[in-house]
N, C-alpha and C positions, 0 to 999 in steps of 0.2 A: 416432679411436676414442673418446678422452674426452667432446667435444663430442656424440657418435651419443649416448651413455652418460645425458649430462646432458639431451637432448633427449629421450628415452624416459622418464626421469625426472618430466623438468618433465610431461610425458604423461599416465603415471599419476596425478602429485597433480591433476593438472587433472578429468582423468576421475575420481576420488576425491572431489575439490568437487561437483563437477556431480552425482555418486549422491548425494551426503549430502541435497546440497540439494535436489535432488527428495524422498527422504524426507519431509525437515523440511517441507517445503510442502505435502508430503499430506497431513500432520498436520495443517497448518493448517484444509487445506479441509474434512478430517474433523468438525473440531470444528465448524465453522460448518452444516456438512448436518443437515437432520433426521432422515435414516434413513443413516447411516455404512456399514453394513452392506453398504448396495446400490450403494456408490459402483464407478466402472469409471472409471481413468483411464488419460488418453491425452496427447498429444505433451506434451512438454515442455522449454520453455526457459528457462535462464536468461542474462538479460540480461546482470548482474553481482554482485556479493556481495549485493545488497540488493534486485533488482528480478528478478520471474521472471511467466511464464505456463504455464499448465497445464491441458489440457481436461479435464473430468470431466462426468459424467451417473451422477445417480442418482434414487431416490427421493423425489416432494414428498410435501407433506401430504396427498393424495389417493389418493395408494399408487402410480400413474404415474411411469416416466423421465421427466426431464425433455429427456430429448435433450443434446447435446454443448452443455455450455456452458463459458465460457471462467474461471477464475479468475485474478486480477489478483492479485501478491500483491508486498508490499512487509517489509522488513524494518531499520525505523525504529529500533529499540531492543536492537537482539541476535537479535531470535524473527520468525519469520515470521509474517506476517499478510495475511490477505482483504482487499485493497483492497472489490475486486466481484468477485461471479459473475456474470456473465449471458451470454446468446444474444449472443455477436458472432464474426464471424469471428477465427479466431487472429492473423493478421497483424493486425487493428486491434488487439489485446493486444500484440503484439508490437511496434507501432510505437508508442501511447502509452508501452508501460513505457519504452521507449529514449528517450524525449524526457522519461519523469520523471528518469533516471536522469542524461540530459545536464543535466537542472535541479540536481537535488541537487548535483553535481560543482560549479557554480557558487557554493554555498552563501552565497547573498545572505541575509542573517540580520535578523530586525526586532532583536533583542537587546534589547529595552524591556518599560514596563510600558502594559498598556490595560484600557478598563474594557469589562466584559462586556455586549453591547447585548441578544443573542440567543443558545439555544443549541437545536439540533435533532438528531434522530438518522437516520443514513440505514445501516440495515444493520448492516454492526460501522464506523461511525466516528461519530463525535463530531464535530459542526461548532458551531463557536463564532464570532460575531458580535462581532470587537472595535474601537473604537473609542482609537485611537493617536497622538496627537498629530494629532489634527484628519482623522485618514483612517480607515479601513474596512478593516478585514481579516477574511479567513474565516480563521478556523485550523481545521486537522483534526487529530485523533487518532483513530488504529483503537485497537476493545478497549475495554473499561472505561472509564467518564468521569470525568474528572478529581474531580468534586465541588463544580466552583463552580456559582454560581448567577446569573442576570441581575440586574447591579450588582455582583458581587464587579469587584477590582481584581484583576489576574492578572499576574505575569512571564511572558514571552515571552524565551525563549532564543532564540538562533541557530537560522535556523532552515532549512528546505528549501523553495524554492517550485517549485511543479507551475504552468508557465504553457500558455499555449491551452488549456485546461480548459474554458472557453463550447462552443469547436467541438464537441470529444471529446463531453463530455453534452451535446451539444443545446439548451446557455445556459441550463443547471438549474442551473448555480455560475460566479461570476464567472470574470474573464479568469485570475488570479493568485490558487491559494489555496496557505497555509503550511503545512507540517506542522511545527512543533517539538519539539523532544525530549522534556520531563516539561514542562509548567504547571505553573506555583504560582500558589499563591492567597495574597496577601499584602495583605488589607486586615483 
């Protein structure tokens, strides 16, 4: 009777996560859409505390649905965030977040400093081109960019790497890119 008790329990908090965190994620993709308004969402999974998928269709710049697309959304820092929207089947959403998620779990960490080669913007992330004791890394951050500039010296915390990423984008970003935690900028 106890154990029935505590398994209905563990249940509810479970189901309790899973509503929050859908919420929290539609927040997300609210903020990122151009017309909020029109948004209509649909399935939704999450992966684990940090990694979820979620369709929505709404509204572009031309006043049209865009039809069901898929948002990718990770949660790096406490807050949930738009990896990507786009047109892809849910299961490919759903099979890269689970192999980001088996990545992070591994958490292979640069922990050093490197100096900034390159920095571009794809969407809401920040890709950073750094040069690290004689090697090449992408770092990403969703949201807001850091503030450095090409040539600053940067810390790299421990950090999460996202690998097969060539396949997934169609070899628009290396094999292994990092996301770590806050950047600094320390030259």
């Amino acid at each position: 009777m106890a154990a029935e008790a505590e398994a209905k329990k563990a249940a509810e908090a479970k189901k309790t996560a899973i509503s929050n965190a859908e919420s929290d994620t539609k927040k997300a993709v609210l903020r990122q859409l151009k017309d909020p308004d029109s948004a209509n969402f649909g399935r939704f999974t999450l992966i684990d505390d940090t990694h979820a998928c979620l369709t929505v269709n709404a509204r572009n710049s031309y006043g049209g649905y865009t039809g069901d697309q898929e948002a990718w959304l990770t949660k790096p820092d406490g807050e949930w965030h738009v990896y990507v929207i786009k047109a892809a089947e849910f299961v490919t959403c759903e099979s890269i977040m689970t192999k980001m998620a088996a990545n992070d779990l591994k958490r292979q960490g640069a922990g050093h400093t490197g100096k900034v080669l390159n920095i571009h913007k794809d969407g809401n992330f920040n890709f950073y081109e750094v040069e690290s004791n004689g090697e090449k890394l992408l770092i990403y951050q969703v949201g807001q960019p850091v503030g450095c500039k090409v040539g600053d010296t940067i810390e790299i915390p421990d950090s999460l790497p996202s690998k097969n990423v060539r396949k997934e984008s169609k070899d628009k970003y290396p094999e292994t890119i990092w996301q770590p935690g806050k950047i600094k900028i320390v030259n």
